[in-house]
C-alpha positions as CSV (number, residue, x, y, z in Angstrom):
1,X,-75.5,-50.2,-197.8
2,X,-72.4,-48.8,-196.6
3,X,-70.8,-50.8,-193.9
4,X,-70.1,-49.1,-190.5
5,X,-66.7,-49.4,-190.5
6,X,-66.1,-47.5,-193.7
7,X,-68.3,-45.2,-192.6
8,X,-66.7,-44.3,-189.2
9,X,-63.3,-44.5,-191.2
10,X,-64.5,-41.8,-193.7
11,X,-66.3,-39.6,-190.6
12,X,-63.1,-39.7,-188.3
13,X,-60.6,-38.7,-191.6
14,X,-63.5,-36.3,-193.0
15,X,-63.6,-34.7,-189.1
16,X,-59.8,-33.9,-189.3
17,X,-60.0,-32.4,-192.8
18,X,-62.8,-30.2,-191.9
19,X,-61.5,-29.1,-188.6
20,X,-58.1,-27.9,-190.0
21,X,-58.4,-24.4,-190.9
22,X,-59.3,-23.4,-194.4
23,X,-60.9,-20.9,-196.3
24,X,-64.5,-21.7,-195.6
25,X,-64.1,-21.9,-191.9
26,X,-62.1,-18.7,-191.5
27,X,-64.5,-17.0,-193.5
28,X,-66.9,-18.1,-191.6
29,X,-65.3,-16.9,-188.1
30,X,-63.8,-13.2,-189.8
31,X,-67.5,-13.1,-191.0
32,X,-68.8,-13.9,-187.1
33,X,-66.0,-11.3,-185.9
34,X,-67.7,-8.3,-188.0
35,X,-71.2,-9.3,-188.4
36,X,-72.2,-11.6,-185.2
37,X,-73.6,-15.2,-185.2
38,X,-76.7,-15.0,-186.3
39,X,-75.6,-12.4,-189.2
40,X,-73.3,-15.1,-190.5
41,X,-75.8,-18.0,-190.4
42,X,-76.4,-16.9,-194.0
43,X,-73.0,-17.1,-195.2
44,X,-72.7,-20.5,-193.8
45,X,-76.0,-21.5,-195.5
46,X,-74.5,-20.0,-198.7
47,X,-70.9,-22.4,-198.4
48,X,-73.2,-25.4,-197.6
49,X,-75.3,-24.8,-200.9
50,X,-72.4,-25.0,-202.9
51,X,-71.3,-27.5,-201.4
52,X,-74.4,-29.5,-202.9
53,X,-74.0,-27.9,-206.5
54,X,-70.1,-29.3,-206.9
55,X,-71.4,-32.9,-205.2
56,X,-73.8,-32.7,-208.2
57,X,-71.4,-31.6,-210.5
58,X,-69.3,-34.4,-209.4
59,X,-72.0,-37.2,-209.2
60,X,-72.3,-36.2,-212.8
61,X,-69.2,-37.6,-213.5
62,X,-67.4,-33.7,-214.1
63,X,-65.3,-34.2,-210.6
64,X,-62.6,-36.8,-212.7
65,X,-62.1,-33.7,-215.2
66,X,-61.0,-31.3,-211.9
67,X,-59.0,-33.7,-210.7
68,X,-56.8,-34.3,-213.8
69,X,-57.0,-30.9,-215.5
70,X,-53.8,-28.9,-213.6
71,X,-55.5,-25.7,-215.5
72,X,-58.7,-26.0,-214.4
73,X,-57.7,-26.9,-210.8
74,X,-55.3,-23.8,-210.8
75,X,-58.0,-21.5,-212.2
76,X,-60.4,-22.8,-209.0
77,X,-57.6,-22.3,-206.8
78,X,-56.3,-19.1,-208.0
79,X,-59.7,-17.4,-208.1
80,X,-60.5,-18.3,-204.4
81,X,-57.2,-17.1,-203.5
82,X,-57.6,-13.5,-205.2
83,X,-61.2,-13.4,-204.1
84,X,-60.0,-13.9,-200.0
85,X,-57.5,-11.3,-201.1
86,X,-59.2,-8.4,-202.2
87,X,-61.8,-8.8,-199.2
88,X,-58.7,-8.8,-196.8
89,X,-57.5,-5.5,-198.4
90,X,-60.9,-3.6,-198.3
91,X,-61.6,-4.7,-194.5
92,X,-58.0,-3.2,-194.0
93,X,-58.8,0.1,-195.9
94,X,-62.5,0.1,-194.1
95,X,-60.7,0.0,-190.7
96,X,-59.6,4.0,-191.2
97,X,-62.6,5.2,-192.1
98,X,-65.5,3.3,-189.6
99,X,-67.6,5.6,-188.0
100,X,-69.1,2.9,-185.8
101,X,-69.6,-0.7,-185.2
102,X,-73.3,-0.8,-185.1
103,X,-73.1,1.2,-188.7
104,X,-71.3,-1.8,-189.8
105,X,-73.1,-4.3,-188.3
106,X,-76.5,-2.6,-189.9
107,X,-74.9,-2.3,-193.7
108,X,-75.0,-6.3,-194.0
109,X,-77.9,-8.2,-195.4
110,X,-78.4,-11.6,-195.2
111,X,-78.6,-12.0,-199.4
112,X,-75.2,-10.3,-199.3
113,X,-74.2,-13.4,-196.6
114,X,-75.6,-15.9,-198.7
115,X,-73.4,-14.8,-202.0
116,X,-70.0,-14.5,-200.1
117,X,-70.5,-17.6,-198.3
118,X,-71.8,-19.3,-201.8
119,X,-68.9,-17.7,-203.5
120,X,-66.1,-18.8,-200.9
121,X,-67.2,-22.4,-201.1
122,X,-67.6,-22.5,-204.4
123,X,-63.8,-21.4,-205.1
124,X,-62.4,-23.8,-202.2
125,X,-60.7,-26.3,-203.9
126,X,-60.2,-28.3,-200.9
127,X,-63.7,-29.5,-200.9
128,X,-63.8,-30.5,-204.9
129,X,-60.3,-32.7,-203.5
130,X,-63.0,-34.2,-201.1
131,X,-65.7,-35.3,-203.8
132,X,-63.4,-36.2,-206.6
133,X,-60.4,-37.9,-204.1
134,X,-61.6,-38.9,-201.0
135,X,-65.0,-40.1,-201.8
136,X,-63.9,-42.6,-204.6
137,X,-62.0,-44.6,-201.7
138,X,-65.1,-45.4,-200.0
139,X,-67.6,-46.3,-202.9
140,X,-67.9,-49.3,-204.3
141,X,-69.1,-49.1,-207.9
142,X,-72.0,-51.8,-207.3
143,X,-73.5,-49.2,-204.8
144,X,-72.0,-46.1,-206.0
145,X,-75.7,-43.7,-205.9
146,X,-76.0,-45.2,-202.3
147,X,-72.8,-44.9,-201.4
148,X,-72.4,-40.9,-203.2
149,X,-75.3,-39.9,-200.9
150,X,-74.2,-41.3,-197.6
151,X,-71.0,-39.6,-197.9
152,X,-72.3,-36.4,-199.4
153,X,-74.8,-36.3,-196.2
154,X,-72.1,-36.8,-194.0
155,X,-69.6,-34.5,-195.7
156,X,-72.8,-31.9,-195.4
157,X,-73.3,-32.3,-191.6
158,X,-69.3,-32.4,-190.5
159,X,-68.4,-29.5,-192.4
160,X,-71.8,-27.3,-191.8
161,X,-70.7,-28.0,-187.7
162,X,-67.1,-27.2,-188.4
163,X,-68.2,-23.6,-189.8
164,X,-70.2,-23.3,-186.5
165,X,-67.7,-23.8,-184.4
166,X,-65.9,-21.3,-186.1
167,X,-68.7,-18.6,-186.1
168,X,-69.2,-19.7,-182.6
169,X,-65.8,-18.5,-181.6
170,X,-65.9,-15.7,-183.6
171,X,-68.6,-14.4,-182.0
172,X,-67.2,-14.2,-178.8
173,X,-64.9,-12.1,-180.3
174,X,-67.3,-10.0,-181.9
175,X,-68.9,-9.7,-178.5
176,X,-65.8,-8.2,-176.1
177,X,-64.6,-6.2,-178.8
178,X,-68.5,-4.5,-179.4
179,X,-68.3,-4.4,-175.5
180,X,-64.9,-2.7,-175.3
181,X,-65.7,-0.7,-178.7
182,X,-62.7,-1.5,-180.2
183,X,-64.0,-0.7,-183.4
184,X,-60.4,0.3,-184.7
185,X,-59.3,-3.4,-184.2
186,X,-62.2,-5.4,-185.6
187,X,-61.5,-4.8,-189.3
188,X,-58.0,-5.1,-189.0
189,X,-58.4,-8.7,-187.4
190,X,-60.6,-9.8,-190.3
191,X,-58.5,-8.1,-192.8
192,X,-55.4,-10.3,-191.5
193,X,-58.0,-13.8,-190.8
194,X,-58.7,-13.3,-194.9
195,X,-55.0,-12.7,-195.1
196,X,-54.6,-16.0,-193.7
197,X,-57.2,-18.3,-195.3
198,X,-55.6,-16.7,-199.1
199,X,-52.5,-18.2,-197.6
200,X,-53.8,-21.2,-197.1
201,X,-55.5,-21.9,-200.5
202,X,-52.4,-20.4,-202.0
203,X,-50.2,-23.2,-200.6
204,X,-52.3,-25.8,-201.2
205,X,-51.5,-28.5,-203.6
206,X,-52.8,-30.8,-205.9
């Protein structure tokens, strides 16, 4: 078992990484800003299941290939980046041509949520970092199945409330601009949110 001071070492440095903006959490808010709350439960459901699939992948023992392999950690990086990018330019292209909010609000499904929020997690490199860097530091090899799943649970329950507290404030947003019907703003403030996660993967480093 781990000890509690590991533990609470690992929960306060895994707090900070997850509250810093990034990719998954500003999805997660431009998401709120356009869809609602509720509407981008789905998304954040999505993230969190990919999540689970690259612990696997790394409690497989694949996780020390993405950390060595500069190509395949580029190719991660890279395709989250364009992916952030080409949803920021089509909210900015959308923005001229909205009829309404609610017609907006009614196009998304929650299958749709699920994919883009799958897809975004998937791509973030910062998380693979997590499993394949971070977690290494607090396993002992003795205890490593033990170990894995206590930090995987408590990777899965900071970040899930991180992307909450995102969505939370985003939907705020999403309610004074539907009460102000500043439709002509709304997609232009996601566009330039995606704009700014891309940014951030883009500088990241390995």
């Amino acid at each position: 078992m781990m000890s509690f001071s590991s533990w609470f070492t690992f929960f306060l440095l895994m707090t900070a990484i997850a509250y810093t903006p990034g990719p998954m959490t500003m999805f997660s808010m431009s998401s709120s800003v356009r869809n609602g709350f509720y509407r981008t439960l789905p998304a954040i459901a999505g993230g969190s299941f990919a999540y689970l699939a690259q612990m696997g992948v790394v409690y497989l023992g694949l996780g020390v290939i993405v950390q060595e392999s500069v190509l395949v950690f580029n190719t991660i990086k890279w395709a989250g980046v364009l992916y952030l990018f080409i949803l920021a330019v089509k909210n900015w292209r959308q923005s001229a041509n909205a009829s309404g909010f609610e017609d907006i609000v009614s196009g998304v499904s929650s299958s749709r949520q699920f994919s883009l929020g799958f897809a975004t997690g998937m791509s973030n490199p910062k998380s693979v970092l997590v499993f394949t860097v971070l977690f290494p530091q607090f396993i002992e090899p003795v205890h490593y199945t033990s170990h894995f799943i206590t930090l995987s649970i408590s990777f899965f329950f900071i970040q899930g409330s991180s992307a909450i507290a995102y969505a939370l404030f985003g939907a705020k947003v999403f309610m004074w601009m539907k009460q102000r019907r500043l439709t002509h703003i709304q997609n232009k403030a996601t566009a330039v949110i995606l704009f700014l996660a891309g940014g951030l993967l883009a500088c990241s480093e390995k």
